[in-house]
N, C-alpha and C positions, 0 to 999 in steps of 0.2 A: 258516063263513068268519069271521062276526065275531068267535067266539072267539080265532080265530087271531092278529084283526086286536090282541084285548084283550092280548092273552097274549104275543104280539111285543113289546112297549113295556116288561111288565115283565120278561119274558126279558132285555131288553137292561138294564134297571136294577139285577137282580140281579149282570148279569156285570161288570156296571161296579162298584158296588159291591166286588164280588169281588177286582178288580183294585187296589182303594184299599188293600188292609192285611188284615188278619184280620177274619171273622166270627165269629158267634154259628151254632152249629149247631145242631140238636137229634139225638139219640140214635138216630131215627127215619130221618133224614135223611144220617147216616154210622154203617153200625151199627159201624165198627172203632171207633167215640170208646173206647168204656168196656175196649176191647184196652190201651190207652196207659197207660202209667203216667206220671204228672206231675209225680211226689214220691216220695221214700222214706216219704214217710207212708201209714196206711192208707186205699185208698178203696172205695166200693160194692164193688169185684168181687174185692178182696182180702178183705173181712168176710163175702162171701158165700162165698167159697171154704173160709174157717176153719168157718164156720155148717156150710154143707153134708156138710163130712168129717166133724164131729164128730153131727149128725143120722145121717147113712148109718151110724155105728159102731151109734148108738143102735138104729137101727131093726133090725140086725140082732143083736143082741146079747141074750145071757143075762136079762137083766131084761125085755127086752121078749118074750120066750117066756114066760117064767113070769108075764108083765103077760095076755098072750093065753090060757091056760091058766084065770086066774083070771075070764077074760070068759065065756070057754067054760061055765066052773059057777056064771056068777050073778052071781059077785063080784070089781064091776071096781075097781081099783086107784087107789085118789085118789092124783094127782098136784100137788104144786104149782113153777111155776117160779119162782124166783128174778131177780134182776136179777144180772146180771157185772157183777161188778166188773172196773172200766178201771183198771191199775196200770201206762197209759205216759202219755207227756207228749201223746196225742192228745185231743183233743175229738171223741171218738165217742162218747159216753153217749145220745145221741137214734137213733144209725142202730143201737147194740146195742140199742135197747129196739125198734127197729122188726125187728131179725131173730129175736129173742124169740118175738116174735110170727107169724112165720112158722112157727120152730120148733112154740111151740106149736097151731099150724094142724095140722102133718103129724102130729101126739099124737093132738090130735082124731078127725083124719078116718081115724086109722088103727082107730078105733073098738075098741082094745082098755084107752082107760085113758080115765079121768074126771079134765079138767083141773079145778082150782080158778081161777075169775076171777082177771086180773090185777087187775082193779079192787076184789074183793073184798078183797084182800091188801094193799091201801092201805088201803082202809077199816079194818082191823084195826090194820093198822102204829101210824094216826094215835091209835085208842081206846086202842092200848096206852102212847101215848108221854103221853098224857092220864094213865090211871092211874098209870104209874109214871116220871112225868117223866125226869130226864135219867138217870135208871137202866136208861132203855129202849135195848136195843144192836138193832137194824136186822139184823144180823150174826148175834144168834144165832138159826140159821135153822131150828134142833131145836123151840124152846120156840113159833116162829112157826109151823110146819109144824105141831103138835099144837094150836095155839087155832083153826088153819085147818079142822082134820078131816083131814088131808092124812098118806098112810102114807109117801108121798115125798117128798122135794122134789129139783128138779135146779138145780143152781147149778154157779156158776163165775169164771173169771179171764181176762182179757188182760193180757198183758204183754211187753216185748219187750227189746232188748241190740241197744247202735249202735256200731258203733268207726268210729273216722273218719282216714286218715293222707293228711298230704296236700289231692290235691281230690277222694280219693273217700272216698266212704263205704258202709258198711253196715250194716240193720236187716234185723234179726230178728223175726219177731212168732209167739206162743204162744196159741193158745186153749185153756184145761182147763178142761174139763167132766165132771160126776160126778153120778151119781143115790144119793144119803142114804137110808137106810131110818130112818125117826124115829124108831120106838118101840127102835132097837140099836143106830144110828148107823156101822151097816154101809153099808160103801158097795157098791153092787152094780152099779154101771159108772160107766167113766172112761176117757176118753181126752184125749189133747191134737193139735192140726192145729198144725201151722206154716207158715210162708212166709218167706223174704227178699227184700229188696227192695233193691238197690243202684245208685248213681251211680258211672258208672266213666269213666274214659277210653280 
């Protein structure tokens, strides 16, 4: 009963509150929040949606058979990821490098390739930009894959296309993804996810 007695006072503080305007929710607490789109910009569940389609391609694709083949007799396949480059007017470069990271989790655990540290590949980045100062290009990701030990690397792009007439508008947004073979510079998967997003009336 006392808890009831506790728990009545702030039951009645929350409704009230309630009643003043908007709250603060948590995710937890309304799971439709992260349903809602807020903006034609991208958020959490649109970066995970482009992540995800372009992962499901990988996982089931030509290079990842012949990745599992080469686990099979011994010889697992060095991987290294890359950062995506963001080529829209978003500030998403901290939640791409957090779905990177996911991505490179399901590589991992799929136990058929040998990722390279992302941290390792900073580390390198920095010693190369040391020896050959502003000659050093970040970009060319062949010459960084071979100082890595790395037979792959997978990299990529976002980028997106808005038109706007009126008071609506529309955005488009592109993620391509592609796995490099270093030593030929063949590419041996690639796909691209899309989405739109639009304000209409």
């Amino acid at each position: 009963m006392r808890s009831l007695a506790i728990a009545s006072p702030l039951l009645a503080l929350a409704l009230a509150l309630s009643a003043c305007g908007p709250a603060y929710v948590r995710g937890s607490e309304n799971p439709e929040l992260d349903e809602y789109a807020m903006s034609t910009g991208l958020d959490k569940k649109d970066l995970e949606k482009l992540f995800n389609e372009n992962a499901d391609s990988l996982m089931k694709s030509g290079a990842m058979r012949r990745w599992a083949e080469m686990a099979r007799e011994g010889k697992d396949a060095k991987v290294a990821i890359f950062r995506v480059k963001n080529e829209t007017s978003e500030h998403i470069d901290s939640q791409l490098q957090a779905l990177l990271s996911k991505f490179e989790t399901r590589l991992v655990n799929s136990g058929d390739v040998t990722v390279i540290s992302r941290e390792q590949q900073d580390t390198l980045i920095e010693e190369l930009r040391k020896q050959q100062g502003a000659a050093f290009d970040p970009n060319n990701s062949a010459q960084l894959g071979r100082q890595l030990g790395a037979q792959y690397f997978l990299t990529g792009k976002v980028y997106d296309s808005s038109e706007k007439t009126g008071e609506e508008r529309r955005s488009q947004y592109f993620l391509f993804m592609q796995v490099v073979e270093v030593e030929t510079g063949a590419v041996r998967w690639q796909n691209e996810a899309n989405l739109t997003k639009g304000l209409v009336n």
